[in-house]
N, C-alpha and C positions, 0 to 999 in steps of 0.2 A: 220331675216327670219320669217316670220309671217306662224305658222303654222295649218293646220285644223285638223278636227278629222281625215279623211280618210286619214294624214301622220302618226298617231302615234299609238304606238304601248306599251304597257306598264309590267316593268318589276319588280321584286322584288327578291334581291338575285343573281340576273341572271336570275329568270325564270320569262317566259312571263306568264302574268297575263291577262285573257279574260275581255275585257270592256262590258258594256251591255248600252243599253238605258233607257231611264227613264220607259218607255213600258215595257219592260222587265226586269228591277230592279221591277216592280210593278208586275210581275206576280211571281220573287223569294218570295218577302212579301207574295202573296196569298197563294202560293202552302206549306209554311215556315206553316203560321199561319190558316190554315183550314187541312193538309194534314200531312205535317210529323214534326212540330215544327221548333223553338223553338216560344212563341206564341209572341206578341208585349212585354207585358210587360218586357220579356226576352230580346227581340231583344233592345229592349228600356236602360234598364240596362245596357248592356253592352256596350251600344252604349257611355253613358254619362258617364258612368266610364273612358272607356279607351280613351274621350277627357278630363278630369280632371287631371286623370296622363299625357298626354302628356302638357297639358299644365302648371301643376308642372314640366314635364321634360324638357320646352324650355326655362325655364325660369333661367334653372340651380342653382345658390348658390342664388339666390334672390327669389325664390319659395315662403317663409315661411314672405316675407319681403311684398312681393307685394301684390296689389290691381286689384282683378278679377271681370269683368263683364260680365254679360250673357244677351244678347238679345234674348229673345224666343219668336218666332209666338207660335200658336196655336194650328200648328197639329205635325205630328209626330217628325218631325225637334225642333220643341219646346221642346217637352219633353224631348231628349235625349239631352237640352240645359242646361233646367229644373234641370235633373238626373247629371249634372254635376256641378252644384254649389251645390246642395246638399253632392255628394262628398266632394269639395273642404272646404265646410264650414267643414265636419265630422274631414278632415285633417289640420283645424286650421287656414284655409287661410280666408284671408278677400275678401270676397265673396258678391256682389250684384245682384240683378236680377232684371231684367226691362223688362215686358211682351206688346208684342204689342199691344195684342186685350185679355186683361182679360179676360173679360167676354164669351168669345165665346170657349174655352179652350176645345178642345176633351177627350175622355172619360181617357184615360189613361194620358193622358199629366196634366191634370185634380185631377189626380190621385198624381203625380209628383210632380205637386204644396202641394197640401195637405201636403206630406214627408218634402219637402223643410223648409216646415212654420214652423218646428218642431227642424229646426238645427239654429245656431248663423248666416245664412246668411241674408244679408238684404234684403228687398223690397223697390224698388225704383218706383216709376212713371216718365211718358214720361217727365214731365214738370223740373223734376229734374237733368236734365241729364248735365244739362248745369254747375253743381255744382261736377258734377263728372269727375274723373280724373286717370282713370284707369291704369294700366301698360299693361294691357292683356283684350282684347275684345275676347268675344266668341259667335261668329257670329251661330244662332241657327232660324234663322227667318222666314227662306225656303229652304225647300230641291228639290229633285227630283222632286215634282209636281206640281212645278211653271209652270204655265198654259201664262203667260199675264205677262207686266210690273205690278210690285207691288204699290200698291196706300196707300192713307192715313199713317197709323203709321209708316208702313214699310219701307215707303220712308224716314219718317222724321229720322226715327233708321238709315238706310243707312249713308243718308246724315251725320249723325252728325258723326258715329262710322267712314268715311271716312276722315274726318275734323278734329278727335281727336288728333290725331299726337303718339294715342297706338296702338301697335302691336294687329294683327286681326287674331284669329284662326277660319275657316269657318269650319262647321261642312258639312260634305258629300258635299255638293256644295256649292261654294259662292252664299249667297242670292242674288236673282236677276237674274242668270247665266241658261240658259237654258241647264238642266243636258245632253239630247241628243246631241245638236250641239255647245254648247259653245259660243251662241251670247246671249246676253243683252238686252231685248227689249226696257228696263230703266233704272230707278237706282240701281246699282250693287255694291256688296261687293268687296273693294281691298285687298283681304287678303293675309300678309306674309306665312302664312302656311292652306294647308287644312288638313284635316282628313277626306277620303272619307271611305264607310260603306261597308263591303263583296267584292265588287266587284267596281272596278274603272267603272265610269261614261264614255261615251264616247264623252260627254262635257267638260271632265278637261283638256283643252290645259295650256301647260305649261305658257304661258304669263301673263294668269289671275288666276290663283290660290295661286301660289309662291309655296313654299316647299311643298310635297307632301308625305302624310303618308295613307297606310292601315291597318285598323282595322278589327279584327275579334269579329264578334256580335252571333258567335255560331250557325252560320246557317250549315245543316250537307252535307255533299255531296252529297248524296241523292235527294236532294232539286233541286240541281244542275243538277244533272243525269234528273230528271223527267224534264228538261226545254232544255236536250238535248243540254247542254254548257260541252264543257272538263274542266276539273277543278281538280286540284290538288293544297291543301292548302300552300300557299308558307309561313305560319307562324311558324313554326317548331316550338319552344319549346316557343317561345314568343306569345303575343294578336295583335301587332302592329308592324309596320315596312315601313323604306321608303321606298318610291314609286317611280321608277325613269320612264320619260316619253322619247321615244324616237324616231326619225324618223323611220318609218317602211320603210322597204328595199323596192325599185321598180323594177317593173322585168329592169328595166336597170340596176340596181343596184345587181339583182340576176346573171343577166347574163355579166355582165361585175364589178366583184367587186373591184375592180384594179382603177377605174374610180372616184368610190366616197368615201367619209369618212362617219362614222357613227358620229351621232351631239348628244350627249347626254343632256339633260335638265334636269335634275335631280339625286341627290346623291342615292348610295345604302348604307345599312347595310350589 
């Protein structure tokens, strides 16, 4: 069953969790970082932290043994890719990092790098990749504001991190993936797990994501209220937790429940 956005419906715990579009994941950021906080650099942090521990935690008793690599674009996606091999390297893991577009590096992602240069993890370039042999890819190379198919490095990073035959952790959306609708306009990430940021995308259908987790990046309710979304944090004593996606009910299905089954795509905690 080949599902769209306007079947699903998503949950954590049991409780439904509001998707937003990439539109309005872009005005949570503005309202977050000009109005009531927490500002990027914050939102940034937590963001690449709580993918470093998930990706020490999928990797269970061979965490400490394996070989990590981070693919980061440029902008914000980058940085919170950036902030995670920084992590990873702090906790002893063998950590490389391969940047799309160097030089072009936004102010805070920018920032990220500078930190990075400072711990045991590596720097790799595009040309080397072919020498590398990772356990864990950490898909970091565009998020939410993928405009267009992705051209030059981006592709060539796809293509290869597709071709690897490692497990692919996408950070908030698989690169490539258009966060609103969930179509591909080109070359796109196949990732076994994502880790989507505050609020599930209402482009993560379950086919092309794989496993699905939500993170908390400390954004306050508040932030939430002023954007006129219901929201009540389904994180309870935790930072992170799965995401399970599922068919949202039809009024045939409201008004005759007897009729159909609920199709779940996704594990809870």
């Amino acid at each position: 069953m080949t599902l769209t956005r306007a079947d699903i419906r998503f949950t954590a715990s049991g409780m439904e969790v509001p998707a937003v579009t990439a539109e309005e994941m872009r005005e949570v950021d503005r309202i977050a970082m000009e109005e009531t906080g927490p500002n990027l650099f914050q939102m940034m942090e937590n963001a690449g932290r709580n993918l470093a521990a998930l990706a020490m935690e999928l990797l269970g008793n061979r965490w400490q043994q394996a070989s990590y690599l981070v693919l980061a674009g440029s902008g914000g996606n980058g940085g919170g890719g950036i902030c995670a091999g920084r992590h990873l390297a702090n906790h002893g893991c063998r950590v490389s990092l391969c940047l799309a577009d160097p030089e072009h590096l936004g102010e805070v992602p920018a920032f990220q790098h500078k930190v990075f240069q400072s711990t045991s993890g590596k720097e790799i370039r595009i040309a080397e990749l072919d020498r590398q042999h990772p356990d864990i890819i950490l898909d970091a190379l565009i998020g939410y504001g993928l405009k267009s198919a992705p051209v030059g490095a981006a592709v060539r990073l796809i293509e290869w991190a597709n071709a690897s035959g490692a497990s692919i952790l996408a950070l908030d959306i698989p690169s490539g993936r258009n966060a609103t609708t969930g179509e591909a306009p080109g070359a796109c990430m196949r990732p076994r797990w994502t880790m989507t940021l505050a609020l599930p995308k209402t482009g993560l259908l379950p086919d092309t994501t794989g496993d699905l987790f939500l993170a908390d990046i400390g954004i306050p309710q508040e932030t939430y209220q002023r954007m006129q979304t219901k929201y009540v944090s389904p994180f309870g004593k935790g930072y992170r937790m799965r995401l399970a996606a599922e068919v949202a009910p039809s009024e045939e299905t409201l008004m005759h429940p007897a009729r159909t089954t609920e199709h779940t795509t996704g594990a809870e905690e």
